[in-house]
C-alpha positions as CSV (number, residue, x, y, z in Angstrom):
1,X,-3.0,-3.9,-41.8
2,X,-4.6,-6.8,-40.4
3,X,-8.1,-7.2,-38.7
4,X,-8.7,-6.7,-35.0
5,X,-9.9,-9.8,-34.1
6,X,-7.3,-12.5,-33.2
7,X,-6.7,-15.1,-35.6
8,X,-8.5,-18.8,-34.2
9,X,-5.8,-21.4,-32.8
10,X,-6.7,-23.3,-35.4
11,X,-6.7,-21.1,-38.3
12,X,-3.4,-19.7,-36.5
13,X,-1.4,-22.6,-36.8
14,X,-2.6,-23.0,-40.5
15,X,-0.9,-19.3,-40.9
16,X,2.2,-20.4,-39.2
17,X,3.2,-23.1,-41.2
18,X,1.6,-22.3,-44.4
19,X,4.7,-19.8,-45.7
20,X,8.1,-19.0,-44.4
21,X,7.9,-16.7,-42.1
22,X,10.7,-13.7,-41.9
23,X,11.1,-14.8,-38.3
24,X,9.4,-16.6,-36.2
25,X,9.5,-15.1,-32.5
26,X,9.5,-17.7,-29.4
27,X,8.0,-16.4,-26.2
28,X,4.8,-14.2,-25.8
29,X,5.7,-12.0,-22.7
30,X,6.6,-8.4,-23.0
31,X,9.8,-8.4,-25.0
32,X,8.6,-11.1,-27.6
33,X,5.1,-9.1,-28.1
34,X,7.7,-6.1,-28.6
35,X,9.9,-8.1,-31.1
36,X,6.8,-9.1,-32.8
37,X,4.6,-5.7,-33.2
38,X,8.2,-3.6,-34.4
39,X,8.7,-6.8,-37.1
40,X,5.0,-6.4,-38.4
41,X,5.2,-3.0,-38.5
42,X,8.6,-3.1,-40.3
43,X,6.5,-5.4,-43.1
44,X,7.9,-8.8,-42.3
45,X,5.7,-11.6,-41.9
46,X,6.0,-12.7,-38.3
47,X,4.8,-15.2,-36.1
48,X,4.7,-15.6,-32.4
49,X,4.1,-18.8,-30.1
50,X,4.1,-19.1,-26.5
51,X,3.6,-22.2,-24.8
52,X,0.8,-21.2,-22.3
53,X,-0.9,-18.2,-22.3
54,X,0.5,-14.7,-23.4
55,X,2.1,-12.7,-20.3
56,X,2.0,-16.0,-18.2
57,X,5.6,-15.5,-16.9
58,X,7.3,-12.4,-15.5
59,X,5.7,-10.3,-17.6
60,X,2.4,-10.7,-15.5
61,X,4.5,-10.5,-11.8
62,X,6.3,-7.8,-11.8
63,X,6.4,-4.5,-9.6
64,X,4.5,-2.8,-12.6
65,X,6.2,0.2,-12.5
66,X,7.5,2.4,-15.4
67,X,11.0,3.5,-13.2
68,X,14.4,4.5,-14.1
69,X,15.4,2.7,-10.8
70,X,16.7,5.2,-8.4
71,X,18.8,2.4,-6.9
72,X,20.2,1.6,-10.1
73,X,21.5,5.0,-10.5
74,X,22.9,5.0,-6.5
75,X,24.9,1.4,-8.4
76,X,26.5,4.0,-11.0
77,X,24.3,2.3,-14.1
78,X,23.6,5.8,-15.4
79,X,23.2,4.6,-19.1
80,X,20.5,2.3,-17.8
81,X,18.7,4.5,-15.8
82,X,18.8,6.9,-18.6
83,X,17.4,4.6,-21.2
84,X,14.3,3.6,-18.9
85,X,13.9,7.2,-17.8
86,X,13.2,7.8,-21.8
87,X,11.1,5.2,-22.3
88,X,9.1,5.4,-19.1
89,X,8.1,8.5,-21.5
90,X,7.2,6.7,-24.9
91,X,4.9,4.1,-23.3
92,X,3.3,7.2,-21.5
93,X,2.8,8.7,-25.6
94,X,2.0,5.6,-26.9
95,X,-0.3,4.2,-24.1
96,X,-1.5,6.7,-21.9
97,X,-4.1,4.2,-20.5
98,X,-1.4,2.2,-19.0
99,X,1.1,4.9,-17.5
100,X,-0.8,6.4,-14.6
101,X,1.7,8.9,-13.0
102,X,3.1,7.6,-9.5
103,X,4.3,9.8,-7.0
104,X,7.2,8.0,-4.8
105,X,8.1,9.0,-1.1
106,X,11.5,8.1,0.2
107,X,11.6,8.6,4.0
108,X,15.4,9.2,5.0
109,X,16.7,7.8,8.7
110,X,20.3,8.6,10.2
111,X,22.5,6.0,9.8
112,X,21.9,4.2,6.6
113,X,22.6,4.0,3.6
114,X,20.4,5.9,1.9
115,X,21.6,10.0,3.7
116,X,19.2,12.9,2.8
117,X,21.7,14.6,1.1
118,X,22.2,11.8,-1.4
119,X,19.2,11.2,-2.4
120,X,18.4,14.3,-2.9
121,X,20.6,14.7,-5.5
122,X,19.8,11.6,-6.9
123,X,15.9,12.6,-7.4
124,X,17.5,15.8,-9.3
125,X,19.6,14.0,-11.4
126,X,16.5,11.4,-12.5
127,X,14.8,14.5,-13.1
128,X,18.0,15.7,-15.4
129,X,18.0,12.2,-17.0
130,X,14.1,12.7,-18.2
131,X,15.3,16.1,-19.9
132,X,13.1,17.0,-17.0
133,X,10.2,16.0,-18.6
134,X,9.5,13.2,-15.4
135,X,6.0,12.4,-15.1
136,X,6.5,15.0,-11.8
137,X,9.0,17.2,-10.2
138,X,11.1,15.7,-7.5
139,X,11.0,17.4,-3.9
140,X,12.3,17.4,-0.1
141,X,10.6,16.7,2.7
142,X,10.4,17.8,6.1
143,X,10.2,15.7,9.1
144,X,7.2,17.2,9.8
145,X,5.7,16.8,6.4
146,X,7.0,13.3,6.4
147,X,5.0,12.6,9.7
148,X,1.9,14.1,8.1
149,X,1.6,12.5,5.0
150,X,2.4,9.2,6.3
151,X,0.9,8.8,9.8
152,X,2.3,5.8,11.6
153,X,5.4,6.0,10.0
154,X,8.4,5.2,12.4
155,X,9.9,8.2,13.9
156,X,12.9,7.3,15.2
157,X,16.2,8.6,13.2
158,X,13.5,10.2,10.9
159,X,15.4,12.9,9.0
160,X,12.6,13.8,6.6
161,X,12.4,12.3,2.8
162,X,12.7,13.1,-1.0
163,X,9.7,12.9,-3.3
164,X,9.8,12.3,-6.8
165,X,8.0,10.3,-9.6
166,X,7.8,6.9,-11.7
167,X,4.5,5.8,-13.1
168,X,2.4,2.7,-12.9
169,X,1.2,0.4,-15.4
170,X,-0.3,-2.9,-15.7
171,X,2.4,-5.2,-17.2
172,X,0.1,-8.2,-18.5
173,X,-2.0,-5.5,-20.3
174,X,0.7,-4.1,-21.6
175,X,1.7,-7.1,-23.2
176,X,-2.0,-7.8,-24.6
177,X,-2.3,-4.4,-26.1
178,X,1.2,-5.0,-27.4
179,X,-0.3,-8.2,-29.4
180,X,-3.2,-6.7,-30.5
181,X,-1.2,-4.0,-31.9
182,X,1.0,-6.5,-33.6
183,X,-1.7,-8.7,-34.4
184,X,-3.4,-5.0,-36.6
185,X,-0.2,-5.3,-38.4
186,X,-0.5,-8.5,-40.2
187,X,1.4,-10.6,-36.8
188,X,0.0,-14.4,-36.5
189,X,-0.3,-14.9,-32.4
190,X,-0.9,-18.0,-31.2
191,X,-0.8,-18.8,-27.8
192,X,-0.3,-22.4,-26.0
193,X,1.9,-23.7,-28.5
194,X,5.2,-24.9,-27.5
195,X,8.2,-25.4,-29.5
196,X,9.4,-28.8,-29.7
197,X,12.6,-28.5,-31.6
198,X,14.3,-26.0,-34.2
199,X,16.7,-26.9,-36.6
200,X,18.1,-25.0,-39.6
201,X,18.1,-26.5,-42.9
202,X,18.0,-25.4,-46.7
203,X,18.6,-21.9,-45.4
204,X,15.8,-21.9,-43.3
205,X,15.2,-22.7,-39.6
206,X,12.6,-25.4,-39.3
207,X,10.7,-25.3,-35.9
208,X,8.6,-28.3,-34.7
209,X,5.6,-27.1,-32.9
210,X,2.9,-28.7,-30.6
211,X,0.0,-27.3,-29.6
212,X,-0.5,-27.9,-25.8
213,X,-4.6,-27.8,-26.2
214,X,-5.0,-30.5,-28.8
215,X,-1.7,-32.4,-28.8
216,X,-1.4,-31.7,-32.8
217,X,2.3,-31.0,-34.2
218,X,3.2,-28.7,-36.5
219,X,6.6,-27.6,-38.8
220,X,7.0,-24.0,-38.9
221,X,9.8,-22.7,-41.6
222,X,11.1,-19.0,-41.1
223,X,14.2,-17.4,-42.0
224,X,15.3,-16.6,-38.3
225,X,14.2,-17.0,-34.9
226,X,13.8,-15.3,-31.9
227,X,14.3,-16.5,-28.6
228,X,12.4,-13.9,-26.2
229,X,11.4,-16.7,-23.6
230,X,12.9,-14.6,-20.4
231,X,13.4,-17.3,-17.7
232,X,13.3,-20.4,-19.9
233,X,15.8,-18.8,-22.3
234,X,18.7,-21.0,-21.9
235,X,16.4,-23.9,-22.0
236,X,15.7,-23.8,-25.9
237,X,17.6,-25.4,-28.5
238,X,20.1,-23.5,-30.4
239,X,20.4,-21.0,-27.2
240,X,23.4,-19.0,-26.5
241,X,22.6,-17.3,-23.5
242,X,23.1,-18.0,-19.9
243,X,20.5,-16.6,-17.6
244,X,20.6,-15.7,-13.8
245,X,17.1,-16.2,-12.4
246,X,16.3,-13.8,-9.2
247,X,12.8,-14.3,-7.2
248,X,10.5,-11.7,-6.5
249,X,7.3,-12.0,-4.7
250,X,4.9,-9.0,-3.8
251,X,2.2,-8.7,-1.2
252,X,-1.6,-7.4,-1.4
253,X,-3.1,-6.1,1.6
254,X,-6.4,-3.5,2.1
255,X,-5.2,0.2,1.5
256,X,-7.4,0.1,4.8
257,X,-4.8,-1.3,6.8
258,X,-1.8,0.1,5.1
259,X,-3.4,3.7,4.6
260,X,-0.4,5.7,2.5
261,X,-1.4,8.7,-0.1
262,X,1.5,8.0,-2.2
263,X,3.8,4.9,-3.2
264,X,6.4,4.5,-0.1
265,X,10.1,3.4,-0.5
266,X,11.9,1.3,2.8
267,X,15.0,-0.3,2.8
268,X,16.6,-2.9,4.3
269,X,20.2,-1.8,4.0
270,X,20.7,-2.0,0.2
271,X,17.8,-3.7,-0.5
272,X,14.4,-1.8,-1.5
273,X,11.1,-2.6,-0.8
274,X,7.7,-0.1,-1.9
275,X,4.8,-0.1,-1.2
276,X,2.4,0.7,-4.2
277,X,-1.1,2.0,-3.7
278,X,-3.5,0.6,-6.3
279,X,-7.2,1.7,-6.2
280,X,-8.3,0.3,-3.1
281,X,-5.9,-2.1,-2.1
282,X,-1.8,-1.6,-1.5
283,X,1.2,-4.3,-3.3
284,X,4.1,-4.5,-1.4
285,X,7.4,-5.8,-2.4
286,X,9.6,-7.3,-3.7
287,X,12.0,-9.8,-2.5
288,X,15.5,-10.3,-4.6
289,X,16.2,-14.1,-3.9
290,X,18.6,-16.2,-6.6
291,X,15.9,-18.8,-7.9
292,X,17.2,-21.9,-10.0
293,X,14.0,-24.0,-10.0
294,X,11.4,-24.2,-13.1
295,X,9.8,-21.0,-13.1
296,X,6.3,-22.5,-14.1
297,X,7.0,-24.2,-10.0
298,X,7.7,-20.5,-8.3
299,X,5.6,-19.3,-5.4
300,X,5.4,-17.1,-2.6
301,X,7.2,-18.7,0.4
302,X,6.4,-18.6,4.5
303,X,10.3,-16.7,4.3
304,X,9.3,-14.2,1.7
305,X,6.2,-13.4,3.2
306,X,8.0,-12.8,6.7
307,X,11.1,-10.7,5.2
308,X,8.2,-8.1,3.4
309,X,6.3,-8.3,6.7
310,X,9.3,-7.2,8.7
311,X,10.5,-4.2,6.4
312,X,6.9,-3.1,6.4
313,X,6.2,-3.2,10.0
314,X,9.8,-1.5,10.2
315,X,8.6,1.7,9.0
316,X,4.7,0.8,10.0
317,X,5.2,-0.5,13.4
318,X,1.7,0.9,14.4
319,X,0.1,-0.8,11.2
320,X,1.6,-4.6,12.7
321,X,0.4,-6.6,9.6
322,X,0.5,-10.1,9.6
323,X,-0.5,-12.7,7.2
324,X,-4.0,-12.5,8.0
325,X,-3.9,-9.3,6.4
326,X,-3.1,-10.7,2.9
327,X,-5.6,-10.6,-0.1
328,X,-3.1,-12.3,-2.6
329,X,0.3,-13.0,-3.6
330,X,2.7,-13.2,-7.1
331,X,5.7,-14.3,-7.1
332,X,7.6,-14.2,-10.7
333,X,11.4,-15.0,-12.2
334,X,13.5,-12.4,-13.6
335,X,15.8,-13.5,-16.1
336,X,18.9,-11.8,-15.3
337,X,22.0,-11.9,-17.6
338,X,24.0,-14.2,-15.9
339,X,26.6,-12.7,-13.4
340,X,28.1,-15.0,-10.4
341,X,29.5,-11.9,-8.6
342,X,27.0,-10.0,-6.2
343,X,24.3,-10.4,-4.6
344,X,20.6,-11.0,-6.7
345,X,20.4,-6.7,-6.1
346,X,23.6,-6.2,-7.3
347,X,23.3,-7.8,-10.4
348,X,22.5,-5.5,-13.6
349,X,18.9,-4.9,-15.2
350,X,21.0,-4.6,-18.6
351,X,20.1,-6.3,-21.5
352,X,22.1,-8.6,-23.7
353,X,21.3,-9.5,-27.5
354,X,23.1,-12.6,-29.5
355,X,23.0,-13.1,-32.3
356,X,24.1,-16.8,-34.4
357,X,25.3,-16.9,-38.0
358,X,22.3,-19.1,-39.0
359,X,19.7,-16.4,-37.6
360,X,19.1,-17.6,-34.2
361,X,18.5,-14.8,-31.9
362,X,18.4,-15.0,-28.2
363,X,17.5,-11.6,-26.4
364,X,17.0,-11.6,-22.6
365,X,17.6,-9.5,-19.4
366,X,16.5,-5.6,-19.7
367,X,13.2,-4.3,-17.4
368,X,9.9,-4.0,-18.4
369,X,10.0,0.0,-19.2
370,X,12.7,-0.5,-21.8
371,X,10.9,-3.2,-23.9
372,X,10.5,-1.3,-27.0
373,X,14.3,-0.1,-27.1
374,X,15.1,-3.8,-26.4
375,X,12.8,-5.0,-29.1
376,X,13.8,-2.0,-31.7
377,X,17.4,-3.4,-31.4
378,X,16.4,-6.8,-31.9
379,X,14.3,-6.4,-35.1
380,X,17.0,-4.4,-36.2
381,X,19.1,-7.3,-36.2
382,X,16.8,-9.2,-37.6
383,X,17.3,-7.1,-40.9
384,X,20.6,-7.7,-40.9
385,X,20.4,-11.2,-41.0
386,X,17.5,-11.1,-43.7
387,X,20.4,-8.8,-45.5
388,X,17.4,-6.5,-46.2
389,X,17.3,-2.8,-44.9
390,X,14.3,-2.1,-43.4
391,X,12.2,0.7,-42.8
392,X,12.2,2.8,-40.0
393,X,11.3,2.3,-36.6
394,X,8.1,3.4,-36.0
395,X,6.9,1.9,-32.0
396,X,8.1,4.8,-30.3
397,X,5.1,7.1,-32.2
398,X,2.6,4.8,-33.3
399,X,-0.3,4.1,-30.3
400,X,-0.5,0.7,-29.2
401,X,-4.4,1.1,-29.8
402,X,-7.1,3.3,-31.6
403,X,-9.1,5.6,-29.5
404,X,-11.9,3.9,-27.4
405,X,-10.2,0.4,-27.7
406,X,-9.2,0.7,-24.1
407,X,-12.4,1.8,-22.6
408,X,-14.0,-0.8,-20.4
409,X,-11.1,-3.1,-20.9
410,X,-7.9,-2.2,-20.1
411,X,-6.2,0.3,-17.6
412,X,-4.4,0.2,-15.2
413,X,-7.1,-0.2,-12.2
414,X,-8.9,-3.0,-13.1
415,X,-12.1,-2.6,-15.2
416,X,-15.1,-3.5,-14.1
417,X,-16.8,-7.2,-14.0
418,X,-18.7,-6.9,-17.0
419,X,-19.9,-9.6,-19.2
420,X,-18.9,-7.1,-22.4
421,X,-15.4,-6.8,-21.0
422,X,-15.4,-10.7,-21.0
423,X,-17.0,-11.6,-24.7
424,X,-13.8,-8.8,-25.7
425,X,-11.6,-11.1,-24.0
426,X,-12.9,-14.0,-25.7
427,X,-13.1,-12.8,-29.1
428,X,-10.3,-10.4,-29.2
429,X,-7.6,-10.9,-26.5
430,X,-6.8,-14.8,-27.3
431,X,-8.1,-16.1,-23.9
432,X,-8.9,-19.7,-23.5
433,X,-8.9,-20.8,-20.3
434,X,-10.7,-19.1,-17.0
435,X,-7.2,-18.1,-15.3
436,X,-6.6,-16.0,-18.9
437,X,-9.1,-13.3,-18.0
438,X,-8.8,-13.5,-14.2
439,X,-5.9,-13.2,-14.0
440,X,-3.9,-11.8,-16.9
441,X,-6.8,-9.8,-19.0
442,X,-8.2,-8.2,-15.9
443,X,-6.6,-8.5,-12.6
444,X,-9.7,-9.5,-11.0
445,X,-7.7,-12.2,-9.2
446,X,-5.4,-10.0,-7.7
447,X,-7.6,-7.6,-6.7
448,X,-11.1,-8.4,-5.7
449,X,-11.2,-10.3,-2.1
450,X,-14.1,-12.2,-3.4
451,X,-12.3,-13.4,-6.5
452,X,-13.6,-17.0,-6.6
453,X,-17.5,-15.5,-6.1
454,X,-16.3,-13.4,-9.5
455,X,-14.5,-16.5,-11.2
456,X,-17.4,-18.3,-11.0
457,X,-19.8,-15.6,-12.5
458,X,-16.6,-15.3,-15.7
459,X,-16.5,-19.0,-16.1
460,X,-20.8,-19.0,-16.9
461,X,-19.5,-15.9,-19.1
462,X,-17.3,-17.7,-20.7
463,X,-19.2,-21.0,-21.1
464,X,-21.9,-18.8,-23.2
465,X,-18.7,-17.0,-25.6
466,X,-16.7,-20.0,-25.7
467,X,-19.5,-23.1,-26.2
468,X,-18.3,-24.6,-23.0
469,X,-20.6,-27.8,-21.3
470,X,-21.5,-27.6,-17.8
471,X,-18.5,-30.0,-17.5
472,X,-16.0,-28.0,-19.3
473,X,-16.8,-24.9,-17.4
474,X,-16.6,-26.8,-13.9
475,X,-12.8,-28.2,-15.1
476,X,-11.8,-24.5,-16.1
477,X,-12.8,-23.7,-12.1
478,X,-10.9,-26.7,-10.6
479,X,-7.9,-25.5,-13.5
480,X,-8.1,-21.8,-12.0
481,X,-8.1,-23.0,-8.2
482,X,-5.3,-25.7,-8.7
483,X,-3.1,-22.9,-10.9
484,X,-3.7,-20.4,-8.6
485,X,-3.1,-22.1,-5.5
């Protein structure tokens, strides 16, 4: 089993292209840190890249939620809602730091789409598809319990609502703790190193790297590859897959002004919008737009701001939140499996895996809860094309950390601003720019209305861990601004 600490970019690319790799995974969001922990764990010597930091794309803006998707099942995808109704569970077993239990209310109006009487046997059958093990047991509401657990709600065609339960996580952490997992297991990590080119030769695939901090290059052999790059998937070389991106951007206001108990679900005919209570503040979202631009250019729009508004003032109308209101925004791609027909909403969260003769494997679509299943399937046919068997699977058991490894650093609130909790970063969580830790380690960004007071105290933090100039540390504060903004 390997060390703790992260291997150094330097001596990281030295590992990468010292030995053929078994495979050699592209992409450091959640389904490549997946792919690479179940491979190290498996005993094959794997690598992983990603071009800027790990979790910088939709694995760091999305609804971070652990669901089955109740709208999902409503669409007849019972085999999907069943699979992410399981593995809501697992990530609850093997990281019960970052699957907090998330009660859901789902008021219900007359003439809609969404009936009592539907959904409340819809909440019974997600129970039934947990084996009723859920992280809570679905319920009905009254109109009257309706109007007193969420005052201000909008009375008008009320019928009452169904309870039931998802959880919430913190998607970039899960995707850190996933690394540092794989990284215990012998995994090289190396984040902002891009992949140039890959071509198979000699019975190997030989990738030409370049590291985006010091403009070196760098030939990486392995026997196959993995393309786990989400939204850029179809932009490699060698790629298979055609992918559909969808926009969705989410909200942060004051829990203050939006004062719910308990994560609300509102509609706007088909589509869904929650709103998610986290500590002190609320998320709202998302929107479900097709997006064809790059996905390192997406943003929150005046239009998606105004659609959220409008749902949430909907079933708020006292609450009247504007923009003025708003803390921050994210706005992420997800890489859908491409599908001309429908609507972004109607498209499926399903998964697809190809797979090339050579040992080029592109894997893309699925949701954030089903990761591990996703990335168990992939490694499995990575065996196949090693012609080895491998040993069994062993994520679904196996903890993502050891005990205490979490305290202090990652959860699903945000820790506190601690000059430890930075130093861990540093040393142990492969962050090397300011925007690393603010936004991806910790949240702090996201969360704290003073962020940029805070981003200033991290980057002197950082300057002390990292051996930064006064220079250096005032560049990582324009890089954070200008990134963020």
């Amino acid at each position: 089993m390997g060390s703790d600490n992260p291997i150094s970019p330097d001596n990281a690319a030295s590992g990468l292209s010292q030995e053929v790799l078994d495979v050699l995974v592209v992409g450091g969001g959640i389904i490549g840190a997946g792919v690479c922990r179940d491979a190290a764990m498996r005993g094959l010597r794997v690598g992983l890249i990603e071009q800027h930091d790990l979790a910088f794309g939709t694995s760091s803006r999305s609804a971070r939620l652990l669901h089955g998707g109740l709208r999902y099942l409503a669409q007849g995808r019972v085999r999907l809602v069943r699979q992410a109704s399981l593995e809501k569970l697992v990530v609850q077993r093997i990281a019960p730091h970052l699957a907090m239990p998330l009660p859901f209310i789902f008021p219900t109006y007359r003439g809609t789409p969404w009936p009592k009487w539907k959904l409340r046997l819809g909440v019974k059958m997600y129970d039934l598809l947990c084996h009723h093990r859920n992280f809570g047991h679905s319920s009905t509401l009254s109109r009257e319990q309706v109007k007193s657990l969420l005052p201000g709600v909008n009375t008008q065609r009320l019928t009452g609502a169904v309870r039931y339960y998802d959880g919430a996580t913190n998607d970039a952490r899960l995707v850190i703790d996933t690394h540092r997992s794989a990284a215990r297991h012998g995994a090289i990590v190396s984040n902002y190193m891009r992949l140039e080119d890959s071509v198979h030769d000699g019975g190997v695939w030989r990738s030409q790297l370049s590291d985006t901090l010091t403009d070196q290059s760098y030939e990486v052999r392995s026997r196959c590859v993995v393309n786990a790059t989400g939204p850029w998937s179809n932009r490699l070389p060698n790629s298979q897959i055609s992918i559909r991106g969808t926009k969705g951007v989410h909200l942060i206001v004051s829990r203050q002004r939006l004062a719910i108990p308990e994560a609300v679900m509102m509609t706007e005919q088909k589509r869904i919008v929650w709103a998610v209570p986290w500590a002190d503040v609320v998320y709202i979202g998302t929107t479900d737009t097709d997006y064809s631009g790059d996905p390192e250019d997406v943003c929150t729009s005046p239009q998606d701001v105004q659609y959220i508004l409008e749902v949430t003032n909907t079933y708020f109308p006292a609450v009247h939140l504007t923009e003025s209101d708003l803390i921050q925004t994210w706005a992420g791609v997800c890489p859908l499996i491409a599908n001309p027909r429908g609507g972004p909403s109607d498209v499926s969260r399903s998964y697809q895996i190809k797979i090339a003769p050579q040992g080029w494997i592109d894997v893309a679509g699925g949701k954030l809860t089903t990761y591990r299943l996703i990335a168990q399937q992939t490694v499995n046919h990575v065996g196949r094309c090693l012609g080895r068997r491998l040993p069994d699977c062993r994520t679904a058991d196996a903890p993502l950390l050891e005990p205490g490894d979490a305290d202090g650093v990652s959860s699903v609130i945000p820790p506190p601003v601690t000059e430890h909790a930075v130093n861990h970063y540093c040393r142990n969580e492969w962050a090397i720019h300011l925007d690393d830790v603010m936004v991806r380690r910790t949240r702090w960004h996201h969360y704290h209305i003073d962020a940029d007071v805070i981003a200033q105290q991290v980057a002197s933090w950082m300057a002390g861990c990292l051996g930064w100039s006064e220079t250096r540390q005032q560049e990582e504060l324009q890089r954070y601004r200008r990134v963020l903004n």
